[in-house]
C-alpha positions as CSV (number, residue, x, y, z in Angstrom):
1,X,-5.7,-19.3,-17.9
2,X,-2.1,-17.9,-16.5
3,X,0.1,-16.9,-19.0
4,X,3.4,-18.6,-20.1
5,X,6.6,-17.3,-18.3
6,X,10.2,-17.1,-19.8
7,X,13.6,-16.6,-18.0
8,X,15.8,-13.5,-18.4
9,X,18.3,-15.9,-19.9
10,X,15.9,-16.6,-22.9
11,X,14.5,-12.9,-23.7
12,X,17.9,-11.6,-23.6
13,X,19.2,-14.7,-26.0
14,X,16.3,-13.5,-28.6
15,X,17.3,-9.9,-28.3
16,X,21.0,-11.1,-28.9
17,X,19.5,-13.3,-31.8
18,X,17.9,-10.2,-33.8
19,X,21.0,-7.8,-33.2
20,X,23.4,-10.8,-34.4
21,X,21.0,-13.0,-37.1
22,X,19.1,-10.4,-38.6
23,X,21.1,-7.5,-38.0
24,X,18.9,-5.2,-36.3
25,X,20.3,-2.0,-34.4
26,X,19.8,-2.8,-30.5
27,X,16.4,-0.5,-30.1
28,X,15.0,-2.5,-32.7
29,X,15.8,-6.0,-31.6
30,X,14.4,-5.0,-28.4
31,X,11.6,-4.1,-29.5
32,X,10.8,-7.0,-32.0
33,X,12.3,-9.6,-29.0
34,X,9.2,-8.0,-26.7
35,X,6.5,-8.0,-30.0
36,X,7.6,-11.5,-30.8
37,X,7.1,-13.1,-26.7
38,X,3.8,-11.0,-26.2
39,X,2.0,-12.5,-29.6
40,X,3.2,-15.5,-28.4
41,X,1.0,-15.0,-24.6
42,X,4.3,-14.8,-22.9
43,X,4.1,-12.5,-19.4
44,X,7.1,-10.2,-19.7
45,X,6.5,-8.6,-16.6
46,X,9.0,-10.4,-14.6
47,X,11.5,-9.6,-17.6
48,X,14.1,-6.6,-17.9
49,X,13.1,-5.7,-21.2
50,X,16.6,-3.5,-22.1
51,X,19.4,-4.4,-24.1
52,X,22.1,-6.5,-21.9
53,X,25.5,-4.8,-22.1
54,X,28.2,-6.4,-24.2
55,X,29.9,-9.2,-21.6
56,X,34.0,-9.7,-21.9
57,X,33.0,-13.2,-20.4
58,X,30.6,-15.3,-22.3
59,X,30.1,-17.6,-18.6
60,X,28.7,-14.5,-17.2
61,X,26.2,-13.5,-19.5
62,X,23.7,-13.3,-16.1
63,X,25.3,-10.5,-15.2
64,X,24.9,-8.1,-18.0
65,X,22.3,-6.3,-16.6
66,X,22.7,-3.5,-14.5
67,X,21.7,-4.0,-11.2
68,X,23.4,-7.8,-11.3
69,X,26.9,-6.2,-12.2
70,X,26.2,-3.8,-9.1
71,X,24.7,-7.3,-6.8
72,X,28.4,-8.6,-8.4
73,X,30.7,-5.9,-7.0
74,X,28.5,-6.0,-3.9
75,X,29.3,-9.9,-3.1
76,X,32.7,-9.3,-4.2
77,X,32.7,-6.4,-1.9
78,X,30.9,-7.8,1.1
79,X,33.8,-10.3,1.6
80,X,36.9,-8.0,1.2
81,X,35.8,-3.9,1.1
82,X,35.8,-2.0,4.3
83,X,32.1,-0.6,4.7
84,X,32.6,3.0,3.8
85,X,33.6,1.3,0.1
86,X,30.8,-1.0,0.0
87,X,28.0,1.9,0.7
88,X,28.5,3.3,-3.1
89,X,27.9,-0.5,-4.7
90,X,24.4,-0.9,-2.1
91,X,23.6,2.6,-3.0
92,X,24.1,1.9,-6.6
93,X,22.1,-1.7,-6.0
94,X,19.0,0.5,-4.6
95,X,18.8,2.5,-7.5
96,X,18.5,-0.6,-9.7
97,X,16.2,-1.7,-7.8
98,X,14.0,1.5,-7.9
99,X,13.6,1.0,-11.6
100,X,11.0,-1.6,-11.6
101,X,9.7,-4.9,-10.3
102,X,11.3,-6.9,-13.1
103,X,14.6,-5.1,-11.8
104,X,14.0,-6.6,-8.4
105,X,12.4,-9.8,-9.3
106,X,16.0,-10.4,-11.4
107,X,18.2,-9.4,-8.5
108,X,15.7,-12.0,-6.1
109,X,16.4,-15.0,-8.4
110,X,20.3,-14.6,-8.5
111,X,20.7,-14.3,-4.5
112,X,20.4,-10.7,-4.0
113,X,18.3,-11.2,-0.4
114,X,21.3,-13.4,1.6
115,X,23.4,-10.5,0.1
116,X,21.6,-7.6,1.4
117,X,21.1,-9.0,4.5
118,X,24.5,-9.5,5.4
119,X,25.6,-6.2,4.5
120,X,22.6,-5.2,7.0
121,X,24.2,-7.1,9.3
122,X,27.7,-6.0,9.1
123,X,26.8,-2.8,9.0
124,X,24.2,-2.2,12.1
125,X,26.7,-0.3,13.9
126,X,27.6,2.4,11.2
127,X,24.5,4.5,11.0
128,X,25.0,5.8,7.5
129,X,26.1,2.1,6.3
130,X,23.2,0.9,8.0
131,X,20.6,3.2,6.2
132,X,21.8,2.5,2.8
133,X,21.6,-1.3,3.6
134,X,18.2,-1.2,5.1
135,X,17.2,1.3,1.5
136,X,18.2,-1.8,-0.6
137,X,16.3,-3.9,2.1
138,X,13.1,-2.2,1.3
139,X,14.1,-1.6,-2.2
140,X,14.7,-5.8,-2.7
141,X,11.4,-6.8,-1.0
142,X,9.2,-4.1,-2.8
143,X,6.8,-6.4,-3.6
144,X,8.6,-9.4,-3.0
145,X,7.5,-10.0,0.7
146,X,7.9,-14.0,0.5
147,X,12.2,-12.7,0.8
148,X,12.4,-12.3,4.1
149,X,13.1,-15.3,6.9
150,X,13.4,-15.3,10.4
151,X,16.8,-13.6,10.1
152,X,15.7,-10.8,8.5
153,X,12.5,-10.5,10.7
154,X,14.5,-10.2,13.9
155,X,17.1,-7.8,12.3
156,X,13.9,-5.3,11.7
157,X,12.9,-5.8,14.9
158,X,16.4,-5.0,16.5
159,X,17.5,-2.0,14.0
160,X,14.4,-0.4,14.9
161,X,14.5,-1.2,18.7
162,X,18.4,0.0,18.0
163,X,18.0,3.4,16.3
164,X,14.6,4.9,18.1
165,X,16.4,8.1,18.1
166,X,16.9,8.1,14.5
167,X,14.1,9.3,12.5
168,X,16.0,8.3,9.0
169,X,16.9,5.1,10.0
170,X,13.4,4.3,11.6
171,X,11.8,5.4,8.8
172,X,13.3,3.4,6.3
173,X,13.4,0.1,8.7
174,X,9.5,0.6,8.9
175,X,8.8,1.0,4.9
176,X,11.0,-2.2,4.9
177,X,8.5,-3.5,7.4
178,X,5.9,-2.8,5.2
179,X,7.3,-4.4,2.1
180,X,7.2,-7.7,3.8
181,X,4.2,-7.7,5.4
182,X,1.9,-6.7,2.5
183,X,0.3,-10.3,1.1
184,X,2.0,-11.6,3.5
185,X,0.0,-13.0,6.4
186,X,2.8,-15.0,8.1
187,X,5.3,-12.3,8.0
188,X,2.5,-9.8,10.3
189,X,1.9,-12.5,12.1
190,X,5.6,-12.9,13.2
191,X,6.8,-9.1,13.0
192,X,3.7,-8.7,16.0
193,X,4.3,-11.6,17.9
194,X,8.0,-10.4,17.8
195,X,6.7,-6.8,19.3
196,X,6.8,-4.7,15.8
197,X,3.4,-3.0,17.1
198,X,4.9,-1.1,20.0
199,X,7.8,-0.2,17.9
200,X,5.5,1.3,15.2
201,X,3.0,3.3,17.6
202,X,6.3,4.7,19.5
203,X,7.6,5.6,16.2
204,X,5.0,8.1,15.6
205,X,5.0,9.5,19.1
206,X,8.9,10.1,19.4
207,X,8.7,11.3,15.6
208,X,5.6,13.3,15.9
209,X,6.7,16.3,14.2
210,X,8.3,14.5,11.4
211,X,5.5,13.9,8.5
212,X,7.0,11.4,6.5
213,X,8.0,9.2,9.1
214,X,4.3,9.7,10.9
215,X,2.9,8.4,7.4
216,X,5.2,5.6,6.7
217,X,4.5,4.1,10.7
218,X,0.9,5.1,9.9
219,X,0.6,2.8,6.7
220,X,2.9,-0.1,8.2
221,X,0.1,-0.2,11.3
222,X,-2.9,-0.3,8.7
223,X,-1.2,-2.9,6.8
224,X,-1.5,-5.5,9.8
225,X,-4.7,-5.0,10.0
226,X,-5.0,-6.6,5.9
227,X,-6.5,-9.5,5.1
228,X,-4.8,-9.5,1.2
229,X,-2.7,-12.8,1.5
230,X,-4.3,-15.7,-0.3
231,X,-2.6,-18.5,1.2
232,X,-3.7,-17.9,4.6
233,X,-6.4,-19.8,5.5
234,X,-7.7,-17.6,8.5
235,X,-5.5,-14.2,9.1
236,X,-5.4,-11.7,12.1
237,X,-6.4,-8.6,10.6
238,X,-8.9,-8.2,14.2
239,X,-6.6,-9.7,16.5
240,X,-4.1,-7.4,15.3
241,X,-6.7,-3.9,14.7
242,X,-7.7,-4.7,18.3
243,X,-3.7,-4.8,20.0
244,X,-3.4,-1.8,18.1
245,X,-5.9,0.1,20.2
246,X,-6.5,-1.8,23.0
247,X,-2.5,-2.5,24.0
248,X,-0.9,0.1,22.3
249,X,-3.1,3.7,22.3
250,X,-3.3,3.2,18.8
251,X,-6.7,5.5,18.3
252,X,-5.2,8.5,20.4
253,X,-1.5,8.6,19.3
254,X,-3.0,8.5,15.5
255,X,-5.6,11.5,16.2
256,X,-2.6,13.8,17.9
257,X,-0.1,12.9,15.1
258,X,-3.1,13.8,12.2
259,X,-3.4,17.4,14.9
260,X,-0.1,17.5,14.4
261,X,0.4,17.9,10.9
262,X,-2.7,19.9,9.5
263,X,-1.1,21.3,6.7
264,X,0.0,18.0,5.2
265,X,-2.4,16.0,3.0
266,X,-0.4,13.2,2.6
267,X,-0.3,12.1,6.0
268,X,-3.5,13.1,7.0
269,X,-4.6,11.0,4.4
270,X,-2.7,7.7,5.6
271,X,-4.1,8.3,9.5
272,X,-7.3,8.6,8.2
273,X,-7.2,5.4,6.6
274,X,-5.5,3.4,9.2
275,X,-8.4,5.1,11.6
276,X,-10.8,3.6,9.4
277,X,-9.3,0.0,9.7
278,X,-9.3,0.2,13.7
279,X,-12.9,1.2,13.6
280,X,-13.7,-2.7,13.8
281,X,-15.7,-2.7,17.0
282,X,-18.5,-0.3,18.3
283,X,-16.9,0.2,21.1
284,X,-13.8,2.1,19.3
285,X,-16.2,4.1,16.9
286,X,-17.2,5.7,20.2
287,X,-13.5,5.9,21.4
288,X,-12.5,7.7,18.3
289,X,-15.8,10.3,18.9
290,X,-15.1,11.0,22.3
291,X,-11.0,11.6,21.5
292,X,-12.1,14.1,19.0
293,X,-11.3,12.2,16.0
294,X,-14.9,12.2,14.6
295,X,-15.2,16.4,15.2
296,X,-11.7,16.5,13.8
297,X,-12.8,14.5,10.5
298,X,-15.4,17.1,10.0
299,X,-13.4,20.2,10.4
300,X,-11.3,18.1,8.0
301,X,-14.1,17.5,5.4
302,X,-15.1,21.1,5.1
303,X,-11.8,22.7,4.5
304,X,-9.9,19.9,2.6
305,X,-12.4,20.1,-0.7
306,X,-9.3,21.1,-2.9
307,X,-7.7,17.5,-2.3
308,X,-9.8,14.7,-3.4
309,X,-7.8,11.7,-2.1
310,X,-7.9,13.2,1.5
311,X,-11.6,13.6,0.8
312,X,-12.1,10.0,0.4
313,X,-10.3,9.6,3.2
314,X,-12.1,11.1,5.5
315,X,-15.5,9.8,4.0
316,X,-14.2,6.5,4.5
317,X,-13.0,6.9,7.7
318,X,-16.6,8.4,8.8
319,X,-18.6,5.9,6.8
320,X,-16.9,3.5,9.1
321,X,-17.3,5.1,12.3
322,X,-21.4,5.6,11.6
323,X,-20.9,1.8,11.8
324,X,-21.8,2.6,15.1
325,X,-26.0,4.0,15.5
326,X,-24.9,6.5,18.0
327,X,-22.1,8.3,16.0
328,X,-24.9,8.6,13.1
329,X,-26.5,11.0,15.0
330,X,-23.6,13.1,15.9
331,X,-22.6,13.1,12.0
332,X,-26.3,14.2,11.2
333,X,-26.5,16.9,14.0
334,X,-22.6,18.5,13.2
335,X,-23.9,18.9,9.4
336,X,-22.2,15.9,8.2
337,X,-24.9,15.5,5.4
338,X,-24.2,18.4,3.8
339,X,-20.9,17.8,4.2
340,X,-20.9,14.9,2.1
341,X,-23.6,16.2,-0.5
342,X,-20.9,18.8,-0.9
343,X,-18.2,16.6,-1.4
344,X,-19.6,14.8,-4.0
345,X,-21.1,17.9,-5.6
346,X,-17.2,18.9,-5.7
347,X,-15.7,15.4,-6.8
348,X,-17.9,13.4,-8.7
349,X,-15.6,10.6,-9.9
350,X,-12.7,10.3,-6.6
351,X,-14.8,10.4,-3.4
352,X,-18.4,9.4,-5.1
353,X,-17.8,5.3,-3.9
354,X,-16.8,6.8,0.0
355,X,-19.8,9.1,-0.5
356,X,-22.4,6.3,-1.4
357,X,-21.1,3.8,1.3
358,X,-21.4,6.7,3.7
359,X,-24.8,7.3,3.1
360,X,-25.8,3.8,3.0
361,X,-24.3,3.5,6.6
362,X,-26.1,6.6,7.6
363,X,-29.5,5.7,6.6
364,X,-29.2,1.5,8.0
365,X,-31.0,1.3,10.8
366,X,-31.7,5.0,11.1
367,X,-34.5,5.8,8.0
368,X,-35.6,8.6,9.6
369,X,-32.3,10.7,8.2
370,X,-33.6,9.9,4.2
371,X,-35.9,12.6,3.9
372,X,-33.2,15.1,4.9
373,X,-30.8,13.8,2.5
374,X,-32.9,13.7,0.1
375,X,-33.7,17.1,0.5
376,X,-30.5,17.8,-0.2
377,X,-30.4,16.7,-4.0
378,X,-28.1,13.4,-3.1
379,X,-30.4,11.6,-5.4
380,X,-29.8,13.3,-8.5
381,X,-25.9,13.1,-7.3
382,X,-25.9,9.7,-6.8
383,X,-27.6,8.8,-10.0
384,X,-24.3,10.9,-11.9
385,X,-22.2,8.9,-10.0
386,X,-23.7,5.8,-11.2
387,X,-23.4,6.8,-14.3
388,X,-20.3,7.9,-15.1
389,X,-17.8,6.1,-12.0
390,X,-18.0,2.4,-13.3
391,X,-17.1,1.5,-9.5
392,X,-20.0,3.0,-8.0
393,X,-22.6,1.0,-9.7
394,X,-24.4,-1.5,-7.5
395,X,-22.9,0.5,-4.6
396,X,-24.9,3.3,-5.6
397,X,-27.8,2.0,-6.6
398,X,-27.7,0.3,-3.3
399,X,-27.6,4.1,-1.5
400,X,-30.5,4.9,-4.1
401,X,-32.4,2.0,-2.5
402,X,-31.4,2.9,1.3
403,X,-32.8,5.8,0.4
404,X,-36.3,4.6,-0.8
405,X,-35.7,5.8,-4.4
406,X,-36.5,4.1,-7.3
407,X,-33.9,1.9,-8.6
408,X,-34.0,-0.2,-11.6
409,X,-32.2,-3.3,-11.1
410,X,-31.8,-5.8,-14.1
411,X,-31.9,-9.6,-13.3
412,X,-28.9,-11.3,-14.3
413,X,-29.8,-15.1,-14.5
414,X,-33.4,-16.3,-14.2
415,X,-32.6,-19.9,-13.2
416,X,-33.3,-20.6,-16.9
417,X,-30.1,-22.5,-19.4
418,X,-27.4,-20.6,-20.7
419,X,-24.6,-18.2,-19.2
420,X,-25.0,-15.1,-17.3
421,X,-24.8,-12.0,-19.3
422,X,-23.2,-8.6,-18.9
């Protein structure tokens, strides 16, 4: 059952209540306003939960908090301050807005968005304008992708097809990009029928040496390819995974820029997991083997142990090339079993899922590999992994089965009355 919501209006009223009624200092009143709504099965994540400043206008008591006195000065400002003025009030915004969802969420309801965007707008021309507009852009629609309209979908499309040669600008036009398109089936949809896939791939190529914009493009690209949005009744996740690679070079300009930056684990971590989400055919396992990607994985695997994220990474990205029979071998035969045995022996908690799925892949279809594992003590691995990473349960056992281990599996509902049990 969904919880009960309140307005801003009514949580700040209470807190008002307790300072004024019962005399509390304002730490306390917050803190008994929050006690009192959550005993109550009130969702307070929507809610700013800090004492509103004191307002000299009791019609305005909206725009107590924070980042609505600096939305305020920005309206006020968008009408009748040159642009250099309005910067430090959208600067000021963004910061509010970095705080928390319930910061953005507050802004949202009181008509921050038609703001923003025409301060965007107005500003296009002014580079440095421009990049603190599109920072509250991305700042606003942080998890508030339902924000942005056909207005603001072709303004993304024209500031990046506008400032290529920026890599600032580009880079924060893209993370605006992804804002709006996570959850957010139509929003993909439009941004790549309105040619945002071309602008992301030549992103990375132009950018190549720059890391954080390579990541950000990286991640913007593997979010078209989700399937997250709930309302959609059928998405585009392939459609869009196969542009990528078959219009755009997706799987080669990926592998160069993850070449490119060796010594960053951040990135190299985002390319491997938007490799692993164009993997969706057998034909582009193959492509990614015969660019290098799969030998560069490898290389990757053995000398990256210290960082567990890009370890799963790279598992996963591998567990869905050996989707494809063929590449199986060439994992086997380059020592990507003990790879992997390695890994987990090295991570037994962050990797272990990646590691499990892996194996699973490797051994479908291909039984003669099990004995070799084996032999390599993945069993007894597998089994710790089980036990003590709550995610790798039926996954494992599953591997363990693969495998042609025993497994003891425990039979939830026997067709008999009553409820399942845990």
């Amino acid at each position: 059952m969904s919880k009960r919501r309140i307005t801003q209006e009514t949580f700040d009223a209470a807190v008002r209540e307790n300072m004024e009624e019962f005399e509390m200092d304002p730490d306390e009143a917050l803190r008994e306003a929050v006690e009192q709504f959550e005993s109550q099965g009130v969702d307070l994540s929507c809610i700013v939960k800090v004492v509103p400043a004191a307002s000299s206008d009791d019609n305005q008591e909206e725009q107590t908090h924070e980042v609505l006195q600096a939305l305020e000065s920005l309206r006020i400002g968008n009408d009748t301050a040159a642009l250099p003025d309005a910067t430090a009030d959208i600067k000021c915004f963004t910061e509010q807005c970095s705080l928390g969802f319930a910061q953005r969420y507050l802004a949202a309801q009181k008509g921050a968005y038609p703001v923003i965007l025409s301060y965007c707008k107005k500003s296009v021309e002014e580079r440095d304008c421009a990049l603190a507009g599109l920072s509250a852009l991305a700042a606003l629609t942080d998890g508030q992708p339902d924000l942005l309209d056909k207005e603001g979908q072709q303004f993304l499309v024209d500031v990046l097809q506008k400032y290529q040669a920026d890599s600032s600008v580009t880079c924060v036009a893209i993370c605006a990009v992804r804002h709006c398109c996570i959850k957010h089936e139509q929003n993909r949809q439009d941004l790549v029928k309105g040619g945002m896939l071309p602008l992301l791939t030549r992103a990375i190529m132009r950018h190549s040496g720059c890391a954080v914009l390579v990541k950000e493009a990286s991640w913007a690209l593997r979010v078209m390819t989700f399937d997250d949005d709930v309302r959609a009744t059928f998405g585009h996740a392939h459609e869009h995974a196969k542009s990528i690679v078959l219009e755009h070079n997706g799987l080669k300009i990926l592998i160069e820029a993850a070449k490119a930056h060796l010594s960053n684990t951040s990135a190299l971590s985002e390319l491997c997991a938007t490799l692993s989400r164009l993997a969706v055919r057998n034909e582009f396992c193959q492509d990614i083997c015969d660019l290098g990607g799969l030998k560069f994985m490898m290389t990757l695997l053995a000398d990256s142990y210290e960082s567990p994220e890009l370890v799963r990474q790279v598992l996963s990205a591998i567990r869905a090339l050996a989707g494809n029979d063929d590449v199986k071998d060439t994992v086997v035969n380059a020592g990507g079993v003990d790879l992997i045995v390695i890994a987990m022996n090295r991570h037994i908690n962050n990797p272990a899922k990646q590691a499990c799925m892996l194996i699973r892949n490797l051994v479908a279809r291909m039984r003669n590999y099990c004995q070799q594992i084996l032999e390599l003590g993945a069993e007894a691995l597998i089994c710790q992994a089980v036990q003590t990473h709550e995610d790798c349960g039926d996954i494992g056992k599953a591997a363990l089965r693969d495998l042609g281990c025993k497994v003891e599996l425990r039979e939830l509902w026997t067709g008999k009355h009553g409820s399942i049990t845990n």
